[in-house]
N, C-alpha and C positions, 0 to 999 in steps of 0.2 A: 625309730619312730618315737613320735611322744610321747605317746600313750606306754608303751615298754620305759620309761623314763621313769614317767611316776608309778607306776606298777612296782620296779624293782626298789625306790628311793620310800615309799608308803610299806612297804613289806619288810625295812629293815628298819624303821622308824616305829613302829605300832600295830595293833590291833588291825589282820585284815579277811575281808569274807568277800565269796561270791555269791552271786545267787544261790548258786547251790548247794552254800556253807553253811557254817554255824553264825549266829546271829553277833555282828558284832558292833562296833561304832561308826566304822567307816566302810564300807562298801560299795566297789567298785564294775565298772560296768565297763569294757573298752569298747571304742570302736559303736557308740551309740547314737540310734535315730532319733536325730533332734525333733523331729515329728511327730516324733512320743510325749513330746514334753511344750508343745509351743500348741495356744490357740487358734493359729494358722493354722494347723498341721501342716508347717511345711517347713526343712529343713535338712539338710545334712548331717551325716556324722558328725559327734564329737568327738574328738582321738581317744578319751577320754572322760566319764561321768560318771563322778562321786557321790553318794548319796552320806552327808555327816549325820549323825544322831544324837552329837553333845557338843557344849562350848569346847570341851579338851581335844575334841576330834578334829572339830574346825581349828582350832588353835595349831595346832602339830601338821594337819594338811595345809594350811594358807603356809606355814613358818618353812614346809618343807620347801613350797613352791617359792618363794622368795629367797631362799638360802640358794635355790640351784637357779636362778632366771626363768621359772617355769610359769608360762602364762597362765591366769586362772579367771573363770566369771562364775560371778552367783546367781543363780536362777531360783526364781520362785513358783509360781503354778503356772508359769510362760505365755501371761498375756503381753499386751503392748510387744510384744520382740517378734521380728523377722531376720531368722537365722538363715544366713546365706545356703543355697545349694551346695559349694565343697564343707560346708559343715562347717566345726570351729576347733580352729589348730592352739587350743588350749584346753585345761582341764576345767569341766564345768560343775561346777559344786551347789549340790540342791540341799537345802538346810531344809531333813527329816526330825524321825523321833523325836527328844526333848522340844526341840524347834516347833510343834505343831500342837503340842500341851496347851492347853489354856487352864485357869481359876479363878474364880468372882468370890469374892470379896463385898459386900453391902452391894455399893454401885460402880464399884470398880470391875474391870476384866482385865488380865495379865494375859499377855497369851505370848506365843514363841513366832519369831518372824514368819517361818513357814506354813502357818498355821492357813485355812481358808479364811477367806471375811466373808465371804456367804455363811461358813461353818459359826464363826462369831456371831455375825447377825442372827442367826438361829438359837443360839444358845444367850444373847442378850434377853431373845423374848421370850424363853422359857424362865428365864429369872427377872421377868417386869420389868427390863431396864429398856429406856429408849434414848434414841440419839443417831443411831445405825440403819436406820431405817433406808436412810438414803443408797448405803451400800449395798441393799440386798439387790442382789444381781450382777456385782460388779465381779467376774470370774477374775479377780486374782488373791496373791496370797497377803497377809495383812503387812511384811515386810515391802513390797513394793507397792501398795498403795501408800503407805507412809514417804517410802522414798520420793515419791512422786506428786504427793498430795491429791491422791485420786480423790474427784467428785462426780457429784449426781443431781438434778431436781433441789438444787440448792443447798444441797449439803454438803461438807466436804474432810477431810480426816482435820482439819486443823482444830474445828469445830469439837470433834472428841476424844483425839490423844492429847494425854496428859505428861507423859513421861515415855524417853526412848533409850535402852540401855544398848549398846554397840561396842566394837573390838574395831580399836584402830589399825592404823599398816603397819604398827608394831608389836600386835596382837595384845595390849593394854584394854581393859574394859573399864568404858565411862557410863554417866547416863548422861542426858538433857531432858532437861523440865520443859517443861511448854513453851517460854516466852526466850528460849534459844533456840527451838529449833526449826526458826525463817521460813515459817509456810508461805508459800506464796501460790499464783496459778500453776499448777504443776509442777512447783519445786519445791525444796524443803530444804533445810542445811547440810545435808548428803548428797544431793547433787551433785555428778561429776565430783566424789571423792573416793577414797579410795575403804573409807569406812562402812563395819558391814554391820546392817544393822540386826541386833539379835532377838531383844521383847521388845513387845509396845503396851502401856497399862493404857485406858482408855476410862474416862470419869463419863458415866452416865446419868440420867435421872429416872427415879422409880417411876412408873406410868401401869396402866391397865394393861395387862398382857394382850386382850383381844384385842382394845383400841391400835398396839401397836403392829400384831397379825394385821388386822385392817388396812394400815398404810404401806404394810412392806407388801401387800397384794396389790395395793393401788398404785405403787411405783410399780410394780412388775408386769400389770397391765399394761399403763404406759408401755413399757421397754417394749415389751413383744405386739405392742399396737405400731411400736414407732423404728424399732429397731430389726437388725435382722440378726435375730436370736437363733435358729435357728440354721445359721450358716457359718463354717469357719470363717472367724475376721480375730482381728488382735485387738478390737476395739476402736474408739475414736480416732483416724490418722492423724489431724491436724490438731495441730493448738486454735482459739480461738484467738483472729488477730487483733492485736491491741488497738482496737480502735472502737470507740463507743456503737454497739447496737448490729454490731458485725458479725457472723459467722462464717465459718468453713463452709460449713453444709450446703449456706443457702447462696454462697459463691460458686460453690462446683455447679450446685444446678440452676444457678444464673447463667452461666457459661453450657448448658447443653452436653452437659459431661455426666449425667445420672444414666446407668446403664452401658458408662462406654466401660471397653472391656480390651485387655491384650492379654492372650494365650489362657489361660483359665483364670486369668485374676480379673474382677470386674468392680465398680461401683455401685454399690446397693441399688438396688432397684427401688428400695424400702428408704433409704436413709443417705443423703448422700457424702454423708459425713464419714462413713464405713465402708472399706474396702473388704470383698468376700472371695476366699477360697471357692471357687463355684464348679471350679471343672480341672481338679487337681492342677491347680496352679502351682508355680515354681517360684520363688523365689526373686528369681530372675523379672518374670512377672508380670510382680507387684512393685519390683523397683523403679520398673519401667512404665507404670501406669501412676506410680506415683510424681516422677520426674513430668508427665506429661501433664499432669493435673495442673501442678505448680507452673509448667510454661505458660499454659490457656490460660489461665486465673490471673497471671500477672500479666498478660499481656491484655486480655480484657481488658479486667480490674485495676490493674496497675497495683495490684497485694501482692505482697510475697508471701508464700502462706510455708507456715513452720510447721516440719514433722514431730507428733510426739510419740511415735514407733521408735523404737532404739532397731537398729541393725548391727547386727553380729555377725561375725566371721571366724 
């Protein structure tokens, strides 16, 4: 099994604990429900899931898994992802401890990739800084909004990170300053690489702390007026398609597809840009209500409409 792979290959390498160990860098979890970890809730075993707590741990786990061919993903607080039903037949590495530190600086925050960005957001407005605003409510971790260029209500990370410091697939640590790292809609210069990204410092502006309470309420109204907050989804499915004044959302329910639904996964009732875990949905699904979306829409519309869910396996 694989999981008995890196179990025995991490145990003669370093530092290791189980849960019901002594507290130490790396600790592993075999044979775990990705469901625990994905804003789906839906998922499979991982063979294997590692939780690191320092650069040196992530360093010596990734280097183990490249020295023997061992498949490895990084996961952050598992939004955007739909983890297959048989799980994922590699080892899944969640960047804890040090990773989730943050510190401010005037109007800077430094924080560790796994850190929350709702947690950031919260802690920008107790130090009067704004810019973040837009994020409050975006359930993931500040490493994969960065990878992704996550936005909101017109905001978007390119707008407030300043600087990314990362570990390449030779385990080498660089940073990139702003005007290298190719924010674009949903991508950024980590895209489809194999680079992990480890801080993100974020340049903000002083402001009224209430005035900025006041907007990060007034985005959250919104969301919960407009979104279905209150239901497993991974967030947005679609990319918006490149074509002036267009949307996902208001394609699906051009097409009569708000409400449709196969086996517990269904299209928001609320929003039809969001697919909802509604009746312990599978995997399975939501693959399948997604593939169907994309036929209707384009046979309509004639759009091809782009997933921006990653699927795992």
């Amino acid at each position: 099994m694989l999981n008995e792979n890196i179990l025995n290959l991490l145990k003669e390498k370093g530092k290791i604990s189980y849960p019901d160990g002594i507290h130490e860098d790396i600790v592993l979890y075999p044979n775990e429900p990705m469901k625990n970890h994905t804003t789906f809730h839906i998922g499979g075993n991982a063979d294997c899931f590692c939780e690191v707590k320092s650069i040196l741990a992530l360093y010596h786990t990734v280097s183990i898994c490249r020295e023997n061919n061992i498949p490895y993903f990084i996961i952050g607080l598992g939004s955007n992802l739909l983890v297959s039903d048989n799980g994922i037949k590699s080892l899944v590495i969640k960047l804890s401890g040090y990773f989730t530190e943050m510190s401010i600086n005037e109007n800077r925050i430094h924080c560790g990739a796994g850190a929350s960005l709702a947690g950031v957001c919260v802690a920008a407005k107790k130090h009067s800084l704004s810019g973040l605003e837009f994020a409050w409510g975006i359930p993931g971790s500040v490493g994969g909004a960065t990878y992704m260029n996550a936005g909101a209500y017109g905001g978007e990370m390119k707008d407030v990170v300043s600087c990314v410091q990362f570990m390449d697939k030779d385990g080498n640590i660089h940073e990139y300053e702003k005007n290298q790292l190719d924010f674009g809609y949903r991508h950024s210069v980590f895209t489809d690489t194999d680079n992990i990204i480890l801080t993100v410092r974020f340049e903000l502006k002083k402001d009224n702390p209430e005035l900025i309470g006041y907007r990060m309420q007034e985005l959250m109204n919104k969301r919960k007026t407009k979104q279905p907050v209150n239901h497993y989804s991974a967030g947005s499915v679609f990319k918006r398609p490149d074509i002036e004044g267009c949307y996902a959302a208001a394609l699906i329910e051009e097409c009569g597809l708000k409400g449709c639904s196969i086996g517990g996964a269904e299209v928001s009732k609320k929003h039809s840009g969001f697919i909802v875990n509604d009746h312990n949905a599978t995997a399975e699904d939501v693959r399948q209500l997604i593939e169907h979306i994309k036929k209707v829409v384009l046979e309509q519309k004639g759009i091809e409409l782009c997933c921006e869910i990653k699927f795992v396996e």
